[in-house]
C-alpha positions in Angstrom: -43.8 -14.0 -28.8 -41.3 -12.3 -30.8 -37.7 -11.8 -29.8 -38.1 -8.1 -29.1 -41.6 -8.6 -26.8 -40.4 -9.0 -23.4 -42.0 -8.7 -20.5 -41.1 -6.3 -17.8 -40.4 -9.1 -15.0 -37.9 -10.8 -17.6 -35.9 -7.4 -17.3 -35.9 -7.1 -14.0 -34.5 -10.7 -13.4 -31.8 -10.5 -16.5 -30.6 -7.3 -14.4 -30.0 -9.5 -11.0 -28.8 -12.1 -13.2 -26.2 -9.6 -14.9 -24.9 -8.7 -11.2 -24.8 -12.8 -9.8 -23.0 -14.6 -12.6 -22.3 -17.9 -12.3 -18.4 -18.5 -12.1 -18.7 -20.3 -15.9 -20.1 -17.5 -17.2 -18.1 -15.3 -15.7 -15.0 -16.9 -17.0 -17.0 -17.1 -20.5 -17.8 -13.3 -19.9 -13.5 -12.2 -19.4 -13.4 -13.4 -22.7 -16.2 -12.0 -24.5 -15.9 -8.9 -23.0 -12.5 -8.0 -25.5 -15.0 -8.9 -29.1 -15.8 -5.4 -29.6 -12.4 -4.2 -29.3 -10.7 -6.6 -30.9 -13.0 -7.9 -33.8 -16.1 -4.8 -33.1 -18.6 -7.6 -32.0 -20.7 -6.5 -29.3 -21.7 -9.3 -27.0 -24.4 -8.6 -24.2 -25.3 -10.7 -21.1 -28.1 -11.3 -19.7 -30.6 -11.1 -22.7 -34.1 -11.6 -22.8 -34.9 -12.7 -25.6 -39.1 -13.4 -26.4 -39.9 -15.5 -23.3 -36.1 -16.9 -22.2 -33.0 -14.8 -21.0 -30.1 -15.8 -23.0 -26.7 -16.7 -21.0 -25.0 -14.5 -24.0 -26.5 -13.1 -27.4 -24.3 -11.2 -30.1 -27.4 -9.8 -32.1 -25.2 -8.8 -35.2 -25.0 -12.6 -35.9 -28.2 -13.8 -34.4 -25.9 -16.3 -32.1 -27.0 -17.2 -28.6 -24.2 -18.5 -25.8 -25.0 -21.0 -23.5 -23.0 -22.1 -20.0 -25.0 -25.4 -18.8 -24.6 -26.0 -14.9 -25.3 -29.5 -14.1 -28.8 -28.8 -13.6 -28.7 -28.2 -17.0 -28.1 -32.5 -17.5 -31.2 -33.6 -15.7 -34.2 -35.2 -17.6 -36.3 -31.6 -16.5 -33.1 -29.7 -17.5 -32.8 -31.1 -20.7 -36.2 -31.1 -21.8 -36.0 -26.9 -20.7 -33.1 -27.0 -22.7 -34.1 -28.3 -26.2 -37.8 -26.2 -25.8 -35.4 -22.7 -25.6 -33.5 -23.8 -27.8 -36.5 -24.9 -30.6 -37.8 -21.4 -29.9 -34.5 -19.4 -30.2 -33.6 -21.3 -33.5 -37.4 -20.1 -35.1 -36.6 -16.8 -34.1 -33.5 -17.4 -36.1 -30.9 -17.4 -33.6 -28.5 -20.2 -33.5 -27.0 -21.7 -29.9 -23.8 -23.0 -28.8 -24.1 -24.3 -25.5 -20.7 -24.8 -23.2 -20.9 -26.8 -19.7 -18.7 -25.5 -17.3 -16.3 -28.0 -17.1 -15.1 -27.5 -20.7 -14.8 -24.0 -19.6 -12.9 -24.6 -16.9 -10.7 -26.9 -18.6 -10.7 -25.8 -22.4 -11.6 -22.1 -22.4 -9.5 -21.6 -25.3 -11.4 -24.4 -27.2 -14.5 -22.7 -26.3 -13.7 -19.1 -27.9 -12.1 -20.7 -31.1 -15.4 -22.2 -31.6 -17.3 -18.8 -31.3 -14.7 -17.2 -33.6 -15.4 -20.2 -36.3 -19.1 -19.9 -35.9 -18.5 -15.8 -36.4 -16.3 -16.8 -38.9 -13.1 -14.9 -37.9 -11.4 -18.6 -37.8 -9.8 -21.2 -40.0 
């Protein structure tokens, strides 16, 4: 399935999903917001991408953004995990994945990694 074939039930849920954000992502989402006005990169939430809905996904530089719950850390969770990601990565998308404690206690660290990744950072 290519990135741009999703089905219809995978746009219903990224809608919900876009209007219950977890409080990582929401924290993530304050500061991703601001890209397009202050380095005109639009991020979008919510995305489905092929068979997966991406946390985050800025298109223009085929980079997917990840916040990892703790359910993200168990033996099912991790195996989930490295399947999306092997798929997003042939579709040519790279990921950065963030748990939400290093959002919660580096935030700062988390965008300067984006903005090296986009690079628009030393």
């Amino acid at each position: 399935m290519s990135p741009s074939a999703v089905a219809p039930r995978l746009i219903s849920q990224a809608r919900r999903l876009r209007r219950s954000m977890t409080e990582g992502e929401k924290r993530l989402w304050t500061e991703l917001r601001e890209f397009r006005r202050l380095y005109g990169i639009h991020v979008r939430k919510q995305v489905p991408l092929g068979p997966y809905i991406a946390d985050f996904a800025i298109h223009s530089a085929r980079l997917v953004l990840e916040v990892d719950g703790e359910h993200h850390f168990t033996p099912v969770g991790m195996e989930k995990d490295t399947r999306r990601d092997k798929w997003l990565e042939k579709a040519g998308y790279k990921v950065i994945r963030f748990n939400t404690g290093e959002l919660a206690d580096g935030l700062d660290g988390c965008i300067e990694r984006i903005l090296r990744e986009l690079r628009l950072m030393d």
